[in-house]
C-alpha positions in Angstrom: 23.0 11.3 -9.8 23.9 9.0 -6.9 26.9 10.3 -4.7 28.8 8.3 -1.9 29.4 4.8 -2.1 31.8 3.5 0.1 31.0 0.0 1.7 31.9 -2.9 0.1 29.1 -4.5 -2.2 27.4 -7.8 -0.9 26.0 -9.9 -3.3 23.1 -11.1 -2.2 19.8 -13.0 -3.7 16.2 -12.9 -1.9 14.4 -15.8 -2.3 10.6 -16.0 -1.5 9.9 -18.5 1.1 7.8 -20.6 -1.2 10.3 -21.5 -3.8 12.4 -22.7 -1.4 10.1 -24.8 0.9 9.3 -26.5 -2.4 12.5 -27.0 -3.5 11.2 -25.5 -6.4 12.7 -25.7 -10.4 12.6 -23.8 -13.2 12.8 -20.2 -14.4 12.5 -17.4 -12.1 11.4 -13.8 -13.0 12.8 -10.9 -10.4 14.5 -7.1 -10.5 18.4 -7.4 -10.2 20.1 -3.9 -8.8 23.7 -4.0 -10.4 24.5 -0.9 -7.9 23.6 -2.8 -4.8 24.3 -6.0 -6.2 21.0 -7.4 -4.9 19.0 -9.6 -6.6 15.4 -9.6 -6.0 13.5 -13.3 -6.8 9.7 -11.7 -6.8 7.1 -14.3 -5.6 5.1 -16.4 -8.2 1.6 -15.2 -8.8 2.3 -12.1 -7.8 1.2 -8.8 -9.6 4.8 -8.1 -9.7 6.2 -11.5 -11.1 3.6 -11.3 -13.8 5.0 -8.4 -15.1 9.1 -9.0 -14.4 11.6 -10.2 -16.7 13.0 -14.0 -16.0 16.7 -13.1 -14.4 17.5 -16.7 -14.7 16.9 -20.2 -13.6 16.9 -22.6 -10.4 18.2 -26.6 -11.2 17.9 -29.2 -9.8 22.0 -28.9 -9.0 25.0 -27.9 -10.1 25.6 -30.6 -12.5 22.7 -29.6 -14.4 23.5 -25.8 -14.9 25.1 -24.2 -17.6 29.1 -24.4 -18.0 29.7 -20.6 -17.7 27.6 -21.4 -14.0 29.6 -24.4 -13.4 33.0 -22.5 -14.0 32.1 -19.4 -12.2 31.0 -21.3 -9.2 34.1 -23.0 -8.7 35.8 -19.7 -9.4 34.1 -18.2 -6.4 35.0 -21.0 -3.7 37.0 -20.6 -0.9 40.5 -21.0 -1.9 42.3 -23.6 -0.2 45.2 -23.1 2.9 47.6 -24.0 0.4 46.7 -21.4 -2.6 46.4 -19.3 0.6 50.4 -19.2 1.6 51.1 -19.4 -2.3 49.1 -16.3 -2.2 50.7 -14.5 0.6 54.1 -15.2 -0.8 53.3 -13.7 -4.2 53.5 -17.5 -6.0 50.9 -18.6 -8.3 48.7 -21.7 -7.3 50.8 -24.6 -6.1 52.7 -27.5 -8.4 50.4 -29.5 -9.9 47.2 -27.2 -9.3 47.2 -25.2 -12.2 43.8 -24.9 -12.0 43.2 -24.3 -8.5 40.9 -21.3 -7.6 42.0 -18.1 -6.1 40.2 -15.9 -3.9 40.7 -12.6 -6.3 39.6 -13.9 -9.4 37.6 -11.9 -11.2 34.2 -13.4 -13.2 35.2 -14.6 -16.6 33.4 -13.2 -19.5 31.6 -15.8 -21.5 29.7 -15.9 -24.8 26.1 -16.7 -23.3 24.6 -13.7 -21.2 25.3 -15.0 -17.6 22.1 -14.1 -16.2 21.6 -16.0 -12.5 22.3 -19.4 -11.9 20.5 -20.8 -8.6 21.1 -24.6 -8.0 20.2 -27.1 -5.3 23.1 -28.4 -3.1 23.5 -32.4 -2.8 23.8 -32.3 0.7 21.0 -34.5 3.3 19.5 -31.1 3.4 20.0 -29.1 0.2 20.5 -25.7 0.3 20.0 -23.0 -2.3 23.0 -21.5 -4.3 22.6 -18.9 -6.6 25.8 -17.6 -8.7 25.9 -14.8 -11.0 27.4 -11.4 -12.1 30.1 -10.6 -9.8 30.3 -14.2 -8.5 28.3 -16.4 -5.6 25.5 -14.1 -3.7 24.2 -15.0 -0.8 20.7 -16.4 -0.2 17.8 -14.7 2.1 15.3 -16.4 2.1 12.2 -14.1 2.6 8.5 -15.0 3.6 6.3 -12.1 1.9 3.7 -11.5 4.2 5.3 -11.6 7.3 8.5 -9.9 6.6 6.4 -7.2 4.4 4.1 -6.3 8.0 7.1 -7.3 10.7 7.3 -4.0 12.0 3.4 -3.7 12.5 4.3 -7.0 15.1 3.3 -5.8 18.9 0.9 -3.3 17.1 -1.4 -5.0 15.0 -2.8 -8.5 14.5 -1.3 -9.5 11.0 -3.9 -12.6 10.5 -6.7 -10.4 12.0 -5.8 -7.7 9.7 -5.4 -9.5 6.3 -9.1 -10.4 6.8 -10.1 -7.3 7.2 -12.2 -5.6 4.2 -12.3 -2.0 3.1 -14.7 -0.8 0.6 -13.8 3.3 -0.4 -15.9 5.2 -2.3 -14.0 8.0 -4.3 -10.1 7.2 -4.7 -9.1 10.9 -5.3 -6.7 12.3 -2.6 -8.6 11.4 0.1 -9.4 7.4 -0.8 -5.6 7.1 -2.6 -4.0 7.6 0.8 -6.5 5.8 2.7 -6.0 2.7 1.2 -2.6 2.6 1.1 -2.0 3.6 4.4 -4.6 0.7 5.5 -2.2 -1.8 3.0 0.7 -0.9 5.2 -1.6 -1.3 8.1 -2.2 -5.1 7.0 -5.6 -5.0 5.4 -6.0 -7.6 3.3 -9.3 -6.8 0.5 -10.1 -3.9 -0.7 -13.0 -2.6 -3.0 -12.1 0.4 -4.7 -14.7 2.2 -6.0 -14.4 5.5 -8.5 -15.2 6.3 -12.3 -12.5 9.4 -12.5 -9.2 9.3 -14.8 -6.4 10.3 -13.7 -5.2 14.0 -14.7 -2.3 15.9 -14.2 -3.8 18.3 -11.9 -4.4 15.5 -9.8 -0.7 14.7 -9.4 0.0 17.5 -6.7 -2.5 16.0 -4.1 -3.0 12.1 -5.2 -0.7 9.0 -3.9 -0.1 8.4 -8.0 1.6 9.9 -10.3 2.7 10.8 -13.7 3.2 7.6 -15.1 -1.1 7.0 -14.4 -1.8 10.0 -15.6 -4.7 8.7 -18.5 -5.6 5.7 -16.1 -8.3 5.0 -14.4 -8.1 5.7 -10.7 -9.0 2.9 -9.5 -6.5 0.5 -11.6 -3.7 3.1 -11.0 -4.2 2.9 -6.9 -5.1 -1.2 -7.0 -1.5 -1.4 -8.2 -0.1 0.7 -5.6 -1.8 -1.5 -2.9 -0.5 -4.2 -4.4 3.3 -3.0 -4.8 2.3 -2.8 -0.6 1.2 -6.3 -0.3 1.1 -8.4 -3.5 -1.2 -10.8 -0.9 -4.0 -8.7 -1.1 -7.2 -8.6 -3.2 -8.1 -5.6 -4.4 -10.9 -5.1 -7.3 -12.1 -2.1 -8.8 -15.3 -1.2 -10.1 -14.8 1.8 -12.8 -17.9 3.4 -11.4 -19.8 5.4 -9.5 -21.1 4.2 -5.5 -24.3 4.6 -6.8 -24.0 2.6 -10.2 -22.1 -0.3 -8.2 -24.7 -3.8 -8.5 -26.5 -4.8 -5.6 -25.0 -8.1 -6.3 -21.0 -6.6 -5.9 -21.7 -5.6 -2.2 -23.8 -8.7 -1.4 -20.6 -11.0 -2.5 -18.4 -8.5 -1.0 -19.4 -7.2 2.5 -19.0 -9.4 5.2 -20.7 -8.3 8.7 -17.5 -8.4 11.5 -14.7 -7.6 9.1 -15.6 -5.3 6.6 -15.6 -1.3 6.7 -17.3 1.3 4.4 -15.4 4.6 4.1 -17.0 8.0 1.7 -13.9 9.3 0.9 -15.5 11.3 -2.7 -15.9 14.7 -3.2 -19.9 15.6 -1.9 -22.4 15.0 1.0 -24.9 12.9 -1.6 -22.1 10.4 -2.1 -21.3 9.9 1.5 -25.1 9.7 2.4 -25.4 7.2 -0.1 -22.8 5.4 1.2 -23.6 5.7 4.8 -27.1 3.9 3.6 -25.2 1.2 1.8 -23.6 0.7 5.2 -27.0 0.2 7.4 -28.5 -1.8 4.6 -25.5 -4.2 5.8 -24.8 -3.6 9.0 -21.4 -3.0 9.0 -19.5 0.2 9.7 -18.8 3.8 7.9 -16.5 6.0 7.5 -16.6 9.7 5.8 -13.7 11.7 5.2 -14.6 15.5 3.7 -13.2 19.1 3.5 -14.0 23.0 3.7 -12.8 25.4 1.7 -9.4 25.2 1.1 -9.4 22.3 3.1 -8.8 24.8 5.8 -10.7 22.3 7.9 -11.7 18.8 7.7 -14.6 16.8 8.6 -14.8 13.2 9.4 -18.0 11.1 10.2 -18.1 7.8 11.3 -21.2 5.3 12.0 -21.4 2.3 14.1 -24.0 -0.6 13.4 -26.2 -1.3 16.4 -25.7 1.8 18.6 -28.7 3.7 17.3 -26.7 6.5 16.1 -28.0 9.0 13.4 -26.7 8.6 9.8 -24.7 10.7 7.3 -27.9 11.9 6.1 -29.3 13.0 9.4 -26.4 14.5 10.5 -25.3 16.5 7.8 -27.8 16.5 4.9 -26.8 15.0 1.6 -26.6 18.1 -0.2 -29.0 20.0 1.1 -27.8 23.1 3.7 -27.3 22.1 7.1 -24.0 22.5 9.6 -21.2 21.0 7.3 -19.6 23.5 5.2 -18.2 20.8 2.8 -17.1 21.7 -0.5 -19.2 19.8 -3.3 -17.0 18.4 -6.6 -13.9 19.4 -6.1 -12.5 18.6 -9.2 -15.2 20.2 -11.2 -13.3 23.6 -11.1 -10.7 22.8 -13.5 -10.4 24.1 -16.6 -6.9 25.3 -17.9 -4.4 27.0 -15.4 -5.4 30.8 -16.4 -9.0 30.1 -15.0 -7.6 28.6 -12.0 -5.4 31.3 -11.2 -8.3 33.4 -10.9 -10.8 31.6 -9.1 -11.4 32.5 -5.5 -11.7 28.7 -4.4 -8.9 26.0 -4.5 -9.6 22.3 -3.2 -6.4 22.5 -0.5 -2.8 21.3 -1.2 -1.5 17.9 -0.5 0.0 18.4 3.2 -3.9 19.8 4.7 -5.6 17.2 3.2 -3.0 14.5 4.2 -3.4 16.0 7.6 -6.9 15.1 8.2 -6.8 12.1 6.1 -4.6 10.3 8.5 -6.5 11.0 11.3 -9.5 9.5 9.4 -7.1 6.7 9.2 -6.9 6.1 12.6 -10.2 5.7 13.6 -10.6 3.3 11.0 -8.1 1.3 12.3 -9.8 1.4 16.0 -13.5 0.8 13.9 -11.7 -2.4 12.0 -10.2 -3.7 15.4 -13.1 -2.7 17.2 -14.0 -5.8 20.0 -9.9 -6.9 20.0 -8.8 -7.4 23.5 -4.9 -6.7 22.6 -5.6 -3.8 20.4 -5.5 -0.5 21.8 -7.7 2.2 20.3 -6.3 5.5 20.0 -9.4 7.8 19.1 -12.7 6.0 18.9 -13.3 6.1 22.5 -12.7 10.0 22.9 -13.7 11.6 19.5 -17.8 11.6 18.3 -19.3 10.9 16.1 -18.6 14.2 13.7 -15.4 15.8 14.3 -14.0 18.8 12.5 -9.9 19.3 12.4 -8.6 22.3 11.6 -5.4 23.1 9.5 -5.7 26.9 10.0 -8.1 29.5 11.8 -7.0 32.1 9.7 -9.9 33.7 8.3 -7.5 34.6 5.6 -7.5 31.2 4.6 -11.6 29.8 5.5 -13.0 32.9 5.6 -15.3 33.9 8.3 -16.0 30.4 9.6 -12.4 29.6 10.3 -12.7 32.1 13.2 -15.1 29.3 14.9 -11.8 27.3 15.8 -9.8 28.5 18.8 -6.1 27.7 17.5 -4.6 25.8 14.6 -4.8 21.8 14.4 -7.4 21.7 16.8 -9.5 18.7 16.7 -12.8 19.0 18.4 -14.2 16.2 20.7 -17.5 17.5 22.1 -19.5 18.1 18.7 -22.7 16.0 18.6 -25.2 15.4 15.9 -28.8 14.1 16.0 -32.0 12.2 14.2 -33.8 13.6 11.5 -37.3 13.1 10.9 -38.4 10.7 8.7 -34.4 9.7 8.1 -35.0 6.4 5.5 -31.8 4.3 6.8 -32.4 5.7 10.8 -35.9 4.5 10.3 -34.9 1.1 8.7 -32.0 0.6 11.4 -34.5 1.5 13.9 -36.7 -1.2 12.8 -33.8 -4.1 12.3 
């Protein structure tokens, strides 16, 4: 239930930019909003357009529209000085102008469905006019990529970031918010990579919701990007990291702009992916969680530094200093086993925490080398950082007592080579 309307509606019409630079023709698909009175033209070739309803048609002009378009556009003119003072003195329309228009006529209802009417002008420089339910709108024009990242101006380079490329591995709660977050960011390709369906008892910590539930991830979050940016390219590979073909990365990672993040639910994964990355030379990203997700761990790896991998760092599966949790959603089974367990996976707010500043380095690793972009963590976090949503031992047990206050986000922590490490010993070697 909507409450509180009180402005006056204006009837507008937002055209994309490339209809009207090509003077374009023909039937247009949009989303009208008969409470706003907005009418929203959606782009051709976009995601979106594919799937809206045509709200009408643009002609060539006015002569060529329909006659319920013809007759409601001259209904909707400016009335003339003279019907003006007929007006103000309570006369109807002036001897001999029976038909003149007046400026408080109402639309008349005709036997066709009106629908939207959008015509070009005859003038040197024709203009767009669009008519409809409720009379003339206004047209605003719109340019989709720059008006959809305007407010990122001053902050981040739009061209630089629409050729950016983000592969995520695992688009659970972790990967979901990543990449949309990196969409309103600017990033222009992604590679989503997971072979999960969505569940209900995913909706409480994922970016999707009920209307995916029975999807696959990775189709239910491509469409989110692209409700974002309808200019990006996303594709999604209903599999695992470790099932994706050699021949998918070769075409798709490009050394310079693209970025590998682990965002799935165990160390093997992410050290898998982290080997991917110096097969490739390019850069990776891990997002994980404790117990709880009372704390958070986040892993990056830079190409040509000589840093130690995933692997070396934190094991890929085997113990070592990470207290990850392995498979999260493996402990589902119906909510009376759930209520008993002793473990839960974290709720949406402590994972989003930790995510986001994941996000951020990734931003600073994607705009690593750009003299007008300042970086915000890369330069003062290593490379393994734990955050920390509580230090309640309530909450993480005994090891949440090794953080010193809550939110704390550690900037000291360092990791080292393994012996005989595979990728350390092939980036060694390149």
């Amino acid at each position: 239930m909507a409450f509180g309307t009180t402005a006056a509606t204006t009837l507008r019409a937002l055209v994309p930019g490339s209809l009207i630079d090509a003077r374009a023709t023909g039937a247009v698909r949009g989303i009208y909003h008969a409470e706003t009175g907005v009418l929203n033209v959606l782009a051709p070739g976009t995601p979106h357009a594919e799937r809206a309803r045509e709200v009408g048609r643009i002609y060539p002009t006015l002569a060529d529209a329909p006659a319920w378009a013809r007759d409601l556009d001259r209904r909707t003119r400016p009335a003339s000085k003279r019907d003006l003072l007929a007006l103000i003195k309570g006369a109807g329309p002036a001897e001999g102008e029976a038909d003149a228009p007046h400026v408080d006529d109402a639309p008349v209802a005709h036997e066709e469905p009106q629908g939207f009417c959008l015509y070009w002008t005859d003038a040197a420089e024709p203009e767009l006019v669009c008519v409809g339910p409720g009379g003339r709108y206004a047209v605003e024009r719109y340019d989709l990529h720059r008006d959809v990242f305007s407010r990122n101006t001053g902050i981040l380079e739009t061209d630089l970031m629409a050729a950016k490329r983000v592969a995520v591995l695992g688009c659970g709660s972790v990967g979901s918010l990543v990449v949309l977050e990196l969409a309103r960011a600017g990033v222009g390709n992604f590679l989503l990579v997971d072979a999960d369906i969505f569940e209900y008892h995913n909706i409480c910590r994922h970016q999707c919701g009920v209307e995916d539930v029975g999807r696959y991830k990775v189709d239910a979050v491509r469409d989110r990007i692209l409700a974002i940016n309808p200019c990006a390219h996303v594709e999604a590979a209903r599999t695992t990291a470790e099932q994706v073909a050699k021949d998918v990365f070769d075409r798709w990672i490009v050394p310079g702009e693209t970025l590998l993040m682990g965002c799935a639910d165990g160390r093997a994964a992410d050290a898998y992916g982290n080997s991917i990355a110096v097969l490739y030379q390019v850069p990776y990203l891990s997002i994980g969680f404790w117990e709880r997700a009372f704390a958070g761990e986040i892993f990056y790896w830079l190409p040509g530094r000589r840093e130690p991998c995933y692997r070396c760092a934190l094991g890929a599966g085997e113990d070592g200093i990470s207290q990850r949790v392995e498979a999260n959603h493996h402990i589902y089974s119906d909510q009376a086993d759930l209520a008993a367990v002793n473990f839960e996976p974290g709720i949406s707010i402590d994972i989003n925490f930790v995510t986001i500043i994941g996000i951020k380095l990734a931003l600073d690793i994607l705009n690593e080398g750009n003299p007008r972009f300042t970086q915000r963590l890369l330069p003062h976090l290593t490379q393994y950082t734990l955050v920390c949503n509580t230090n309640d031992p309530a909450v993480g047990g005994e090891m949440a007592e090794i953080f010193s206050y809550p939110l704390q986000v550690t900037t000291s922590l360092m990791v080292g080579f393994r012996d005989g490490c595979p990728p350390c010993t092939y980036e060694r070697g390149a």
